[in-house]
BALOBA-1460 file (C-alpha; in Angstrom, 3 decimals):
// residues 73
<rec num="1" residu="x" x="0.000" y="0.000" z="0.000"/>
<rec num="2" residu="x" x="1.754" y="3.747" z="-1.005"/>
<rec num="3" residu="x" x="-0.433" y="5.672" z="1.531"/>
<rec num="4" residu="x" x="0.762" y="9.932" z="1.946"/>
<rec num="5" residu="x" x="2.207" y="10.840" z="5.376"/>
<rec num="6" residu="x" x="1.944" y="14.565" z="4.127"/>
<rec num="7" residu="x" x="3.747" y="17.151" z="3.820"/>
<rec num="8" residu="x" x="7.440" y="17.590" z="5.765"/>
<rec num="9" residu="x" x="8.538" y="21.227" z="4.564"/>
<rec num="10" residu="x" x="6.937" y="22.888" z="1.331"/>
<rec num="11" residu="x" x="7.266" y="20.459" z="-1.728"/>
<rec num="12" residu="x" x="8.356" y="17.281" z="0.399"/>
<rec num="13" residu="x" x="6.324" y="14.163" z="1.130"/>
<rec num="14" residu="x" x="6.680" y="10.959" z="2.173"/>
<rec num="15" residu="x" x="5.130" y="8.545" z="0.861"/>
<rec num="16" residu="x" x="4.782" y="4.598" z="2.388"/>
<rec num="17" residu="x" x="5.184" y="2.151" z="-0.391"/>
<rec num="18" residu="x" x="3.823" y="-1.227" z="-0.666"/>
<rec num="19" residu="x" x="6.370" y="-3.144" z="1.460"/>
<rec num="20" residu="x" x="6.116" y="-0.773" z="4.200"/>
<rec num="21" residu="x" x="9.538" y="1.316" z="3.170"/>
<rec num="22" residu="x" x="9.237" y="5.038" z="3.436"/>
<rec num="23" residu="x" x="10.205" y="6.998" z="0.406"/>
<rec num="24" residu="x" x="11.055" y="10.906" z="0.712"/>
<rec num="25" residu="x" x="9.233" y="12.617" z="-2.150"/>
<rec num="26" residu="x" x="11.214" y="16.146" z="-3.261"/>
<rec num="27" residu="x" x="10.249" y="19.045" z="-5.545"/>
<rec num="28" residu="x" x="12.675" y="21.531" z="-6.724"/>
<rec num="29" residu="x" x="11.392" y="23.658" z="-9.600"/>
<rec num="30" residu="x" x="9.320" y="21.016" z="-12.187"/>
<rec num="31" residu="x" x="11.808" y="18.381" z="-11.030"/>
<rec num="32" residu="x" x="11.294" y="15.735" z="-8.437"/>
<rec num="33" residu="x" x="13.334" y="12.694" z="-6.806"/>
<rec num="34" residu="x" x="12.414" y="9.935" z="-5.000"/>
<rec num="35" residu="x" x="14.599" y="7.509" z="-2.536"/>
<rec num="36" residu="x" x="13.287" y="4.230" z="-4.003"/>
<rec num="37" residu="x" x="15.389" y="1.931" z="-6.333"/>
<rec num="38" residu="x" x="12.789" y="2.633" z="-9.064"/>
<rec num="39" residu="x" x="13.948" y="6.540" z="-9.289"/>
<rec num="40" residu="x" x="17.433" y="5.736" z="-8.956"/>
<rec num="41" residu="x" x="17.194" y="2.813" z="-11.733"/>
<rec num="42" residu="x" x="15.103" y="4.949" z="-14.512"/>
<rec num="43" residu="x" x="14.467" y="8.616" z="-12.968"/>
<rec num="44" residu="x" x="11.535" y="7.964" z="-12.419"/>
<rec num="45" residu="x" x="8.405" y="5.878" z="-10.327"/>
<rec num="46" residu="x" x="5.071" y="5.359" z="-8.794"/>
<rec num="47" residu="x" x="5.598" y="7.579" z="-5.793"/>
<rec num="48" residu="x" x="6.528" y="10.641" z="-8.021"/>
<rec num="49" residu="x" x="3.511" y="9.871" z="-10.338"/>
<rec num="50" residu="x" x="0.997" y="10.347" z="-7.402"/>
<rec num="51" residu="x" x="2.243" y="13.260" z="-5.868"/>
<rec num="52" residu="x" x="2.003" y="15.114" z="-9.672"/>
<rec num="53" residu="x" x="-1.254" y="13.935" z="-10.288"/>
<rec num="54" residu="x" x="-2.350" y="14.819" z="-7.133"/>
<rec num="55" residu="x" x="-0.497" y="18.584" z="-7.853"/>
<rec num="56" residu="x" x="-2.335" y="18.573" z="-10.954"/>
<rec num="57" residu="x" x="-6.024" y="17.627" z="-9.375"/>
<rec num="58" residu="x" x="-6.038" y="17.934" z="-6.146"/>
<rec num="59" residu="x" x="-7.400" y="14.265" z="-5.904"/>
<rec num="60" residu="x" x="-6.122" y="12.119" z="-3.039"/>
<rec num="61" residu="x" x="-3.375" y="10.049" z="-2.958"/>
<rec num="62" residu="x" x="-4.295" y="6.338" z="-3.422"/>
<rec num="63" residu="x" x="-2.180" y="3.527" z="-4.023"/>
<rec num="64" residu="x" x="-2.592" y="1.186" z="-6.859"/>
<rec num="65" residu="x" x="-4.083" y="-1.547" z="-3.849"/>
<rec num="66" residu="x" x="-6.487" y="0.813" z="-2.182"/>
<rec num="67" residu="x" x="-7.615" y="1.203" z="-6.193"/>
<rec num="68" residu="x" x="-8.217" y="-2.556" z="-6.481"/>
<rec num="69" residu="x" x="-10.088" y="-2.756" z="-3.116"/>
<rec num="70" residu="x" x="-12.673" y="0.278" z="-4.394"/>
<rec num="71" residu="x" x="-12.717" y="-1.583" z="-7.307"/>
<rec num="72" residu="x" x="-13.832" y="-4.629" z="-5.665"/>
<rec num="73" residu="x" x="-10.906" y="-7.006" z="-7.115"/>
């Protein structure tokens, strides 16, 4: 489950990913880093992907297994 903690300072947040691990979410200018293997492998993941869309709609932050449980899968 990638559940938000919130906000630390102005553009930080950490986000819980689905193991349990806590990933520190940063934002300087249009870029952003994450701590997980997947950023530092290809520059880019999940985490980041949540906290732009949820810059972009101000929808909540749900993880891709809360989705499947409102689905009902």
């Amino acid at each position: 489950m990638c559940i938000i903690r919130g906000f630390i300072m102005q553009n930080e947040w950490k986000i819980i990913g689905s193991k349990g691990d806590e990933y520190l979410i940063k934002k300087t200018g249009d870029h952003f880093t994450c701590q997980c293997l997947g950023y530092h492998h290809q520059e880019r993941c999940y985490h980041i992907q949540m906290v732009k869309d949820h810059l972009a709609t101000g929808a909540p932050i749900v993880s891709r297994k809360e989705l499947k449980l409102f689905q009902g899968e």
